[in-house]
KOLKEVEX-858421 format. One record per residue: residue in one letter; x, y, z of N, C-alpha, C in turn; residue number from 1. Coordinates in pm, whole numbers. Atoms other than C-alpha are relative to their C-alpha. Layout:
<rs>
A|X|Y|Z|X|Y|Z|X|Y|Z|NUM
...
</rs>
This chain:
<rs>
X|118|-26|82|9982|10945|9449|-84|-128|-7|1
X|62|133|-1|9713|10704|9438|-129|52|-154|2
X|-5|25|97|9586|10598|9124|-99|-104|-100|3
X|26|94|2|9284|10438|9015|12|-69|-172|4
X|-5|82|78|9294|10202|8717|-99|-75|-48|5
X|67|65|64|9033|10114|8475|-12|-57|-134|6
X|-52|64|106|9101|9863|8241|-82|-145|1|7
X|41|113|-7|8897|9555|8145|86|-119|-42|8
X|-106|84|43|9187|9344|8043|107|13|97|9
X|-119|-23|-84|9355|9224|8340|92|-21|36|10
X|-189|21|68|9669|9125|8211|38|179|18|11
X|-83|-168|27|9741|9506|8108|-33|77|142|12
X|40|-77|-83|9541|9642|8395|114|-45|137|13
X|-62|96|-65|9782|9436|8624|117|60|20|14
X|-114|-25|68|10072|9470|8436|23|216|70|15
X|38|-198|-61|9992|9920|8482|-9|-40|166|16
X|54|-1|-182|9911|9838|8907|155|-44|19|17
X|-121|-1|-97|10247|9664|8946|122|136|-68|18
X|-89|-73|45|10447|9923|8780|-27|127|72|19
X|-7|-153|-36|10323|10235|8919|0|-17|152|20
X|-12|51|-134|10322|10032|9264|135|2|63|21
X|-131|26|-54|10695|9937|9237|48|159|-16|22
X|-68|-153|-71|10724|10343|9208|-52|68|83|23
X|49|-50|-113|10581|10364|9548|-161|107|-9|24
X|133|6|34|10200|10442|9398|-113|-108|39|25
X|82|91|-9|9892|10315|9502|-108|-31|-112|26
X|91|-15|134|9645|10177|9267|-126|-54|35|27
X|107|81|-2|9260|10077|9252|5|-76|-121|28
X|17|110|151|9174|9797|8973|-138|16|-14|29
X|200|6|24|8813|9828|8850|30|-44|-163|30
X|12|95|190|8710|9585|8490|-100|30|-34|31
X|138|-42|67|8362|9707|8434|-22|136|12|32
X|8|-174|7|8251|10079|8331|-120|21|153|33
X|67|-66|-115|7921|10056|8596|78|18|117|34
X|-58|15|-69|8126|9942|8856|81|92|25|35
X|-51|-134|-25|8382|10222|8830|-43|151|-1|36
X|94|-87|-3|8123|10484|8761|-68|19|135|37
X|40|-8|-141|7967|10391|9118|109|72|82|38
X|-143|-86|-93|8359|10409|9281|32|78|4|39
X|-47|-135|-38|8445|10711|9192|-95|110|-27|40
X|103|-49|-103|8129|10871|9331|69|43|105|41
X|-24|-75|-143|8299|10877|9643|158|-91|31|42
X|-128|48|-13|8690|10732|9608|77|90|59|43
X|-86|-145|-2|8971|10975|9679|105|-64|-56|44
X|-110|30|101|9195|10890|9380|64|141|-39|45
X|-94|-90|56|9438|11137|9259|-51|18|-187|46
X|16|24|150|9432|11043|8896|-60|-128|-61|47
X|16|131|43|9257|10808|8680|-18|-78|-121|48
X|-36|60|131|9361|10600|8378|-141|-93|-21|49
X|101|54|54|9098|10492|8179|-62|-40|-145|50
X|8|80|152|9013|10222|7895|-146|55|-39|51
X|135|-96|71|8750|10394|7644|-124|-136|-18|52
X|79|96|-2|8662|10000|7584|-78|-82|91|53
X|57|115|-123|8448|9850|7886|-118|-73|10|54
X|166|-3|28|8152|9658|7949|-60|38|100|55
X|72|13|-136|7830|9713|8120|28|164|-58|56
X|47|-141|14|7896|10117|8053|154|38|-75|57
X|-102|-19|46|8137|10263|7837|131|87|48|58
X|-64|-58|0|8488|10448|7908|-58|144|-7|59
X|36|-155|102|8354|10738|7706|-130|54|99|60
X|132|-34|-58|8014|10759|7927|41|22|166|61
X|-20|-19|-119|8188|10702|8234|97|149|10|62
X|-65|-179|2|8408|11025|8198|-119|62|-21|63
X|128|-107|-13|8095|11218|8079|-91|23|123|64
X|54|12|-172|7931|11122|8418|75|48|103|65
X|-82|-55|-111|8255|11209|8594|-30|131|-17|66
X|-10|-135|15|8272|11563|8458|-150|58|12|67
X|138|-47|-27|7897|11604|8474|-27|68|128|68
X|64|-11|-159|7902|11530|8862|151|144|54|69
X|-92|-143|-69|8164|11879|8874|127|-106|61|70
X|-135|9|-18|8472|11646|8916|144|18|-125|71
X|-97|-75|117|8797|11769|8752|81|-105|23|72
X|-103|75|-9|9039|11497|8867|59|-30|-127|73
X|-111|0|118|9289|11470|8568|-16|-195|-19|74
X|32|115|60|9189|11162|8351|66|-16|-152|75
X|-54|53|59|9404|10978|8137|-98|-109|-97|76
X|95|103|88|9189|10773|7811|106|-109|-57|77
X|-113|113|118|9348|10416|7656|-90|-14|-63|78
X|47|63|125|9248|10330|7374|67|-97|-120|79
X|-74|108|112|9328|10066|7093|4|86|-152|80
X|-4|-61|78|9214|10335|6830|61|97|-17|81
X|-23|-70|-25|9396|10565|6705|-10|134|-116|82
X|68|-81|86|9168|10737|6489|17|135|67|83
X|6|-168|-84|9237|11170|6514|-205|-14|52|84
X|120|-70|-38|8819|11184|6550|-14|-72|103|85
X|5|78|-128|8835|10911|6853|46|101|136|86
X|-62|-78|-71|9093|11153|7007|-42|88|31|87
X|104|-134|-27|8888|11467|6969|-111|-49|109|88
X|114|62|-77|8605|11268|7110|15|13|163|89
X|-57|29|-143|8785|11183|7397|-1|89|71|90
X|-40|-147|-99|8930|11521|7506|-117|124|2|91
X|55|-121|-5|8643|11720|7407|-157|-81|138|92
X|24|-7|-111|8450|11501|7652|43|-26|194|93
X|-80|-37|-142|8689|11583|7936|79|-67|21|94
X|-164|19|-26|9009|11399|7914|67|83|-16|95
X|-124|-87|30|9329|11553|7958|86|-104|-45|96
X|-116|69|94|9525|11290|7772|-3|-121|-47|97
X|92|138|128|9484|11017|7531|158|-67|1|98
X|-85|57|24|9720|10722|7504|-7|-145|-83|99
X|49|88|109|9694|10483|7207|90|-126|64|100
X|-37|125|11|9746|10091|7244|38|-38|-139|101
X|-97|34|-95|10010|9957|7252|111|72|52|102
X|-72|-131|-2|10219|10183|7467|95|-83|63|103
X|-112|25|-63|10546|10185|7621|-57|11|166|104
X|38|-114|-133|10508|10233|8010|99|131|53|105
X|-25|-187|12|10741|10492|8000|-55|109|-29|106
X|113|-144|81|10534|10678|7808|-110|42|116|107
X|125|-43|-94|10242|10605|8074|78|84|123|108
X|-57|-70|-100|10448|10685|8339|10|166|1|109
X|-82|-53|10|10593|10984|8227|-180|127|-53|110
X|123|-91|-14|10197|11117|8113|-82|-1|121|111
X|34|-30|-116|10091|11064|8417|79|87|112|112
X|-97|-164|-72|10378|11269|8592|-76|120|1|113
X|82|-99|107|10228|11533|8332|-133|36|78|114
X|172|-39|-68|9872|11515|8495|-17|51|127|115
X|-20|-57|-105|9979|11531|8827|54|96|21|116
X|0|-127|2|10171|11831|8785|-96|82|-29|117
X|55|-96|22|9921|11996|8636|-116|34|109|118
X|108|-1|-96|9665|11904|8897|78|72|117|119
X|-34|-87|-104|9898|12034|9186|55|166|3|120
X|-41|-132|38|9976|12323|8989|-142|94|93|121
X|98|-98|4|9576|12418|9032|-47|-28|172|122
X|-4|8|-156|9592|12320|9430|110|78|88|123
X|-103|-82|-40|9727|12586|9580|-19|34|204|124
X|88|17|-155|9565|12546|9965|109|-81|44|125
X|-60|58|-126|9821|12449|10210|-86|-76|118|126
X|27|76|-82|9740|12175|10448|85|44|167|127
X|-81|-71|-101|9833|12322|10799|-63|-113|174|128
X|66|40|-104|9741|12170|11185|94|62|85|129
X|-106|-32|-99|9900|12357|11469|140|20|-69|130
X|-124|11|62|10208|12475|11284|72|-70|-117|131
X|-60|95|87|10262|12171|11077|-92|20|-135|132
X|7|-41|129|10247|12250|10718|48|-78|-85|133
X|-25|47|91|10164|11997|10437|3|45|-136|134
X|6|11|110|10226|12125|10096|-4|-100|-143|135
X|-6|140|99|10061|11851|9836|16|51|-154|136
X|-67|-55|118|10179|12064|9546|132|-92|-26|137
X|-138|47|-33|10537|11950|9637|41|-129|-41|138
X|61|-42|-190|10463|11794|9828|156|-42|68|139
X|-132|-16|-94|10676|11870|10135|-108|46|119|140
X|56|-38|-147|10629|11942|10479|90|39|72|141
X|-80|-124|-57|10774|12197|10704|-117|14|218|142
X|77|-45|-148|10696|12240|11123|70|147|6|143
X|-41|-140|-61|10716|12650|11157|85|13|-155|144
X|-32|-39|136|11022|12707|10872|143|-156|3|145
X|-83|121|-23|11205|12377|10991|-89|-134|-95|146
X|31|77|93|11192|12140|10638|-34|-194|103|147
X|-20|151|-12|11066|11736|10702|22|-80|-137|148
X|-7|89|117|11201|11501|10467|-46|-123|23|149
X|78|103|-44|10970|11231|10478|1|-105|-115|150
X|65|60|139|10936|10920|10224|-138|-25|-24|151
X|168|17|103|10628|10876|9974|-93|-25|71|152
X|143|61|-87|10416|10669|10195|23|82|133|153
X|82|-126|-168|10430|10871|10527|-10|127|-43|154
X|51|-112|71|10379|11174|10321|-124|-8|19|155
X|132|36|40|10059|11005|10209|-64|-25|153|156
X|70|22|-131|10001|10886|10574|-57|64|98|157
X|16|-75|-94|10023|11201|10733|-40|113|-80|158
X|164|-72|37|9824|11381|10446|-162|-26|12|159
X|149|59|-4|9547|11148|10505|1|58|174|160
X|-8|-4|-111|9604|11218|10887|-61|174|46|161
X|22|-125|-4|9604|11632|10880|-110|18|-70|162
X|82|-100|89|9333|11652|10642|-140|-54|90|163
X|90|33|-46|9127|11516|10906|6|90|155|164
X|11|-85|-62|9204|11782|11130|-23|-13|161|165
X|36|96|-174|9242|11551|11487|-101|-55|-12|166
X|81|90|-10|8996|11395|11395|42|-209|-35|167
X|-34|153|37|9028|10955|11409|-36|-15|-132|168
X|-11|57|135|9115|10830|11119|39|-204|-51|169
X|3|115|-24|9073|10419|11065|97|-99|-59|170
X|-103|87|27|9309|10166|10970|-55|-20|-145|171
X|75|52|146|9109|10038|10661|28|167|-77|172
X|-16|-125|65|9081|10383|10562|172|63|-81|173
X|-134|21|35|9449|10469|10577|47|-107|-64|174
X|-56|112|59|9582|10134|10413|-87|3|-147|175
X|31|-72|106|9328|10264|10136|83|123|-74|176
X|-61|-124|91|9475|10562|10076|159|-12|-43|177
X|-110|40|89|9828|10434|10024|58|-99|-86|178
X|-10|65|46|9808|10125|9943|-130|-9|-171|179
X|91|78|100|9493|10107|9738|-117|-84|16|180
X|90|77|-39|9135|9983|9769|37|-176|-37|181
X|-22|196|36|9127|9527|9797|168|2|-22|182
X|-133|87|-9|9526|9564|9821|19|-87|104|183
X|-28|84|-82|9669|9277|9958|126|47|60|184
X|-77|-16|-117|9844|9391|10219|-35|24|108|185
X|91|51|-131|9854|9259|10567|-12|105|47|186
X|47|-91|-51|9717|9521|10807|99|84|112|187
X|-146|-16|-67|10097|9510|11016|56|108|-99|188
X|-66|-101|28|10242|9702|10743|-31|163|-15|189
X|7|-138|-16|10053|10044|10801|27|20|131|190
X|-23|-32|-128|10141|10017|11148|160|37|-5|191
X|-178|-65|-9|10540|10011|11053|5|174|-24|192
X|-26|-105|12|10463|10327|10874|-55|147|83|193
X|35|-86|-69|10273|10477|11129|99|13|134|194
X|-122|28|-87|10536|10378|11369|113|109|-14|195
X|-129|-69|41|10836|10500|11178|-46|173|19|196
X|61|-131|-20|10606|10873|11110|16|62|168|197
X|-45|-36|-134|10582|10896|11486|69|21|71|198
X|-132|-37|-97|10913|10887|11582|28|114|-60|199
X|-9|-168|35|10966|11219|11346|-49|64|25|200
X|104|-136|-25|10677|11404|11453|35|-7|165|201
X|32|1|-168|10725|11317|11835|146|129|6|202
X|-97|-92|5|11067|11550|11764|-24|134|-5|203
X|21|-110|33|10865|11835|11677|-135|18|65|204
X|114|-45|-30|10619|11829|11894|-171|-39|-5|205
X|120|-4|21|10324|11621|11752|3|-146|28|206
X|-10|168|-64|10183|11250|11851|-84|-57|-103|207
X|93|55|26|9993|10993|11683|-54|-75|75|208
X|121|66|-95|9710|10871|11904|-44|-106|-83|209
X|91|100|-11|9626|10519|11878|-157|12|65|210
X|159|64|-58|9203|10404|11955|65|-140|-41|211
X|35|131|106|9194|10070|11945|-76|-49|-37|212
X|132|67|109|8935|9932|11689|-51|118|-45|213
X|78|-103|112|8899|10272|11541|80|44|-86|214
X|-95|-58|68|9236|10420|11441|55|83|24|215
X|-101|-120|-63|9458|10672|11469|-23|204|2|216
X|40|-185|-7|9457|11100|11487|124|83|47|217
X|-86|-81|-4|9743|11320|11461|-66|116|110|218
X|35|-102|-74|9735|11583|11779|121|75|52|219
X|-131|-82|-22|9983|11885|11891|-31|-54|168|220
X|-35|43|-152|10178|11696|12249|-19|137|75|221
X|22|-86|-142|10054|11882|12562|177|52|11|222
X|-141|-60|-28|10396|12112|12658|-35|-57|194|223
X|2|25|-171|10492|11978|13031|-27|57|73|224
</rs>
């Protein structure tokens, strides 16, 4: 799941990125409300936690702008208050869940679970290419009625891969979507996982096509 993160305090905001990181999550970091109001315009975050306090545009305005522009993505509010009419505020303009400062991260963790179920509850569209069938409900993936057990990140690698339908898909791009926009990580480690992915799919039939200097593209192998 990738995960963006808006928090102007970036101790806590930090603190939230390595934790939901070390459970194999990616995260964006954004500290100002315009600034994240622009990004997720056109991000592809899953879910996104968000401080009500920011500057430059508020928490509270930047959700009203999200839900304005017809996005539903499941949004998490922090707040330091924990006034009931703050809370109303919150959810009646389009959060699904309010979490008062100072929290446990269990707690975050464990409401964010919460969100993402509910969001894959209302995604019910199978991801398919030639046979191969991603379910991001699950998520799981299946070639024909033969299960793949894949870990977290080549899940993510080879949903970003199918949903592009053979079409190239770019290195920057991918290393976005699992890692996380500005993560620091070198550009070698999406190649391990595109590596490792390939040796399971080449079993069943499917390749990943290197370009070089553009990126990669999942395609069903020619039969001999």
């Amino acid at each position: 799941m990738r995960i963006a993160i808006v928090e102007d305090n970036k101790a806590v905001a930090s603190g939230i990125a390595y934790r939901l990181q070390d459970r194999g999550h990616a995260t964006d970091l954004l500290h100002d409300g315009a600034a994240a109001d622009e990004f997720l315009h056109k991000d592809g975050n899953d879910v996104i936690v968000l401080d009500v306090n920011l500057p430059t545009l508020s928490g509270m305005q930047v959700l009203r702008n999200l839900r304005a522009r017809g996005d539903t993505r499941p949004v998490l509010l922090l707040t330091a208050n924990d006034q009931v009419a703050d809370r109303v505020a919150g959810l009646d303009a389009g959060a699904d869940d309010y979490l008062v400062k100072p929290f446990a991260m269990e707690e975050l963790e464990a409401r964010l679970r919460a969100l993402a179920r509910r969001k894959a509850t209302a995604l019910t569209r199978m991801l398919e290419q030639d046979g191969l069938v991603l379910d991001p409900a699950g998520p799981s993936v299946r070639v024909g009625q033969t299960p793949l057990d894949l870990p977290r990140r080549e899940l993510m690698l080879l949903e970003a891969l199918i949903r592009q339908r053979g079409r190239t898909v770019s290195k920057s791009a991918l290393m976005d979507r699992i890692y996380g926009t500005g993560a620091d990580i070198d550009a070698s480690a999406i190649e391990v996982h595109v590596s490792r992915l390939r040796k399971r799919l080449r079993a069943h039939g499917f390749e990943i096509q290197m370009s070089r200097g553009l990126g990669y593209r999942l395609v069903r192998q020619e039969a001999d």
